[in-house]
MIKE-951497 format. One line per 10 residues: number of its first residue (from 1); their letters; for each residue z, x, y of C-alpha. Coordinates in nm, 4 decimals, always signed. Each point is the difference from the previous one (the first is absolute). Layout:
BEGIN
NUM	a	Z/X/Y ~ ...
END
This chain:
BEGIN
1	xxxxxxxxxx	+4.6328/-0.4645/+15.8448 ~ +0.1794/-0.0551/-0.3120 ~ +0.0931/+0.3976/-0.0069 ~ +0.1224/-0.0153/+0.3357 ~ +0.2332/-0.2517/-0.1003 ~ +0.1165/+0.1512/-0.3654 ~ +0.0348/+0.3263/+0.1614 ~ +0.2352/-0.1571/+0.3271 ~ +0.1915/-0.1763/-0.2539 ~ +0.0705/+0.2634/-0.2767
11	xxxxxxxxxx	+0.1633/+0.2209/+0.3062 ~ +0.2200/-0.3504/+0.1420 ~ +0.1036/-0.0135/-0.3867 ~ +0.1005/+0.3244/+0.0288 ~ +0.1835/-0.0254/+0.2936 ~ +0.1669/-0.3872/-0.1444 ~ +0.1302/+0.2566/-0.3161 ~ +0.1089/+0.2185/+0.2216 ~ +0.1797/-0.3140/+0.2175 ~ +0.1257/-0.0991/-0.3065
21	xxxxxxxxxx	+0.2288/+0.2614/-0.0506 ~ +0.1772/-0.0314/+0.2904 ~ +0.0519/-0.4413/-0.0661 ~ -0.0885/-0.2692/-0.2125 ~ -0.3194/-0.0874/-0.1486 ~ -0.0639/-0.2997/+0.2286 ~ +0.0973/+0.2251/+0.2953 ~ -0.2422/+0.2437/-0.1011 ~ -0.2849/-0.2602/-0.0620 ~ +0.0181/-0.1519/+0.3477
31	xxxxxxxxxx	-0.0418/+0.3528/+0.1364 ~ -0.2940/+0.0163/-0.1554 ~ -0.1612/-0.3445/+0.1131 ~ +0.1223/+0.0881/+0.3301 ~ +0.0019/+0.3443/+0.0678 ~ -0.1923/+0.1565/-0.3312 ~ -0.3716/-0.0308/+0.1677 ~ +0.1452/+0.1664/+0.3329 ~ +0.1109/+0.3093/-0.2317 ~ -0.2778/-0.0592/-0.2385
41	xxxxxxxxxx	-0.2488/+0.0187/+0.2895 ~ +0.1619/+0.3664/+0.1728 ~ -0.0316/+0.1719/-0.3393 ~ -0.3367/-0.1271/-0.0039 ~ -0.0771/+0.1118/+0.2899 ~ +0.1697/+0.3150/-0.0503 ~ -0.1296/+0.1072/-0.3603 ~ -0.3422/-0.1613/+0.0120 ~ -0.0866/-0.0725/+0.3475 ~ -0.3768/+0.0407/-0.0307
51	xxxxxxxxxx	-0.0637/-0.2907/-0.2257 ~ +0.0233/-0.2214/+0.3122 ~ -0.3307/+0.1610/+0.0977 ~ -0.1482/-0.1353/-0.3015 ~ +0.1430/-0.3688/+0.0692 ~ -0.0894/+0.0333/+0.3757 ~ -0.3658/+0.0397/-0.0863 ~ -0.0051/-0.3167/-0.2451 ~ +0.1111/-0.1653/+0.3143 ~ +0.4117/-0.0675/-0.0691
61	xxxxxxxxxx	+0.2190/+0.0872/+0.2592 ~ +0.3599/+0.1616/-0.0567 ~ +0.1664/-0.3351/+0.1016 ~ -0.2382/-0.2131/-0.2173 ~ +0.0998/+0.2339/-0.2994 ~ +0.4011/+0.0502/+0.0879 ~ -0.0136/-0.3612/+0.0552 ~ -0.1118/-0.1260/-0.3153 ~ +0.2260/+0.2052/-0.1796 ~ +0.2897/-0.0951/+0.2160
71	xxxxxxxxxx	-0.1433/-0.3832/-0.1146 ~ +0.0125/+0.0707/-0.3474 ~ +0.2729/+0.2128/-0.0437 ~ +0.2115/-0.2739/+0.1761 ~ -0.0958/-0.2421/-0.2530 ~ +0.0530/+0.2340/-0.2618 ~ +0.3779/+0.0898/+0.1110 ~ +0.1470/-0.3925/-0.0615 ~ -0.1601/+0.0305/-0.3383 ~ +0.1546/+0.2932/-0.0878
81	xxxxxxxxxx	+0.3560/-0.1290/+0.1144 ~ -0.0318/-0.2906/-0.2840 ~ -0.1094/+0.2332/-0.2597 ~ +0.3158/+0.2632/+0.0949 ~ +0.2080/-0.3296/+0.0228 ~ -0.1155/-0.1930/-0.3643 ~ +0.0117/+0.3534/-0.1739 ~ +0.3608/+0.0753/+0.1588 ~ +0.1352/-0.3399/-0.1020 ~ -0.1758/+0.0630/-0.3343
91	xxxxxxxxx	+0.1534/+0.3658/-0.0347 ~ +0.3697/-0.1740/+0.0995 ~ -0.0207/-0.2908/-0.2196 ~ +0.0981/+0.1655/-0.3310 ~ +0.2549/+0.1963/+0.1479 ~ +0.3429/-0.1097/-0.0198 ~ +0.1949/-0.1862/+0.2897 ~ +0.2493/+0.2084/+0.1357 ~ +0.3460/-0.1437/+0.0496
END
């Protein structure tokens, strides 16, 4: 289950970089608590759609796996805002105040 949910998340990373081009950091980090398993989960299906057979005969259902991931990848994306907001602060702080 664990490979379902590394391989859903590395493709909502790649679509929060690609977000992230296109806004801030925090921007692009609450796409991808919100709509990064959505994405995740149609390139899944897309690229490696047969995998769910192998799930579907341990007994998981699409919804028990998409959910779970949703779950944890929501918990995941306030996280992520406090690390993006200490290491921004921590970035600015030893530049100089401009006037």
């Amino acid at each position: 289950m664990w490979k379902l949910y590394r391989d859903i998340t590395g493709y909502a990373l790649l679509f929060t970089l690609v977000t992230l081009f296109f806004g801030s950091g925090i921007i692009s980090i609450i796409f991808f608590g919100i709509l990064g398993t959505p994405v995740g989960y149609f390139a899944f299906n897309y690229f490696q759609k047969e995998e769910f057979y192998g799930y579907y005969n341990l007994g998981y259902t699409k919804f028990h796996l998409l959910s779970k991931t949703w779950f944890v990848n929501l918990i995941l994306s306030p996280i992520l805002v406090l690390v993006f907001l200490l290491l921004s602060n921590l970035l600015a702080f030893g530049t100089p105040a401009s006037n």
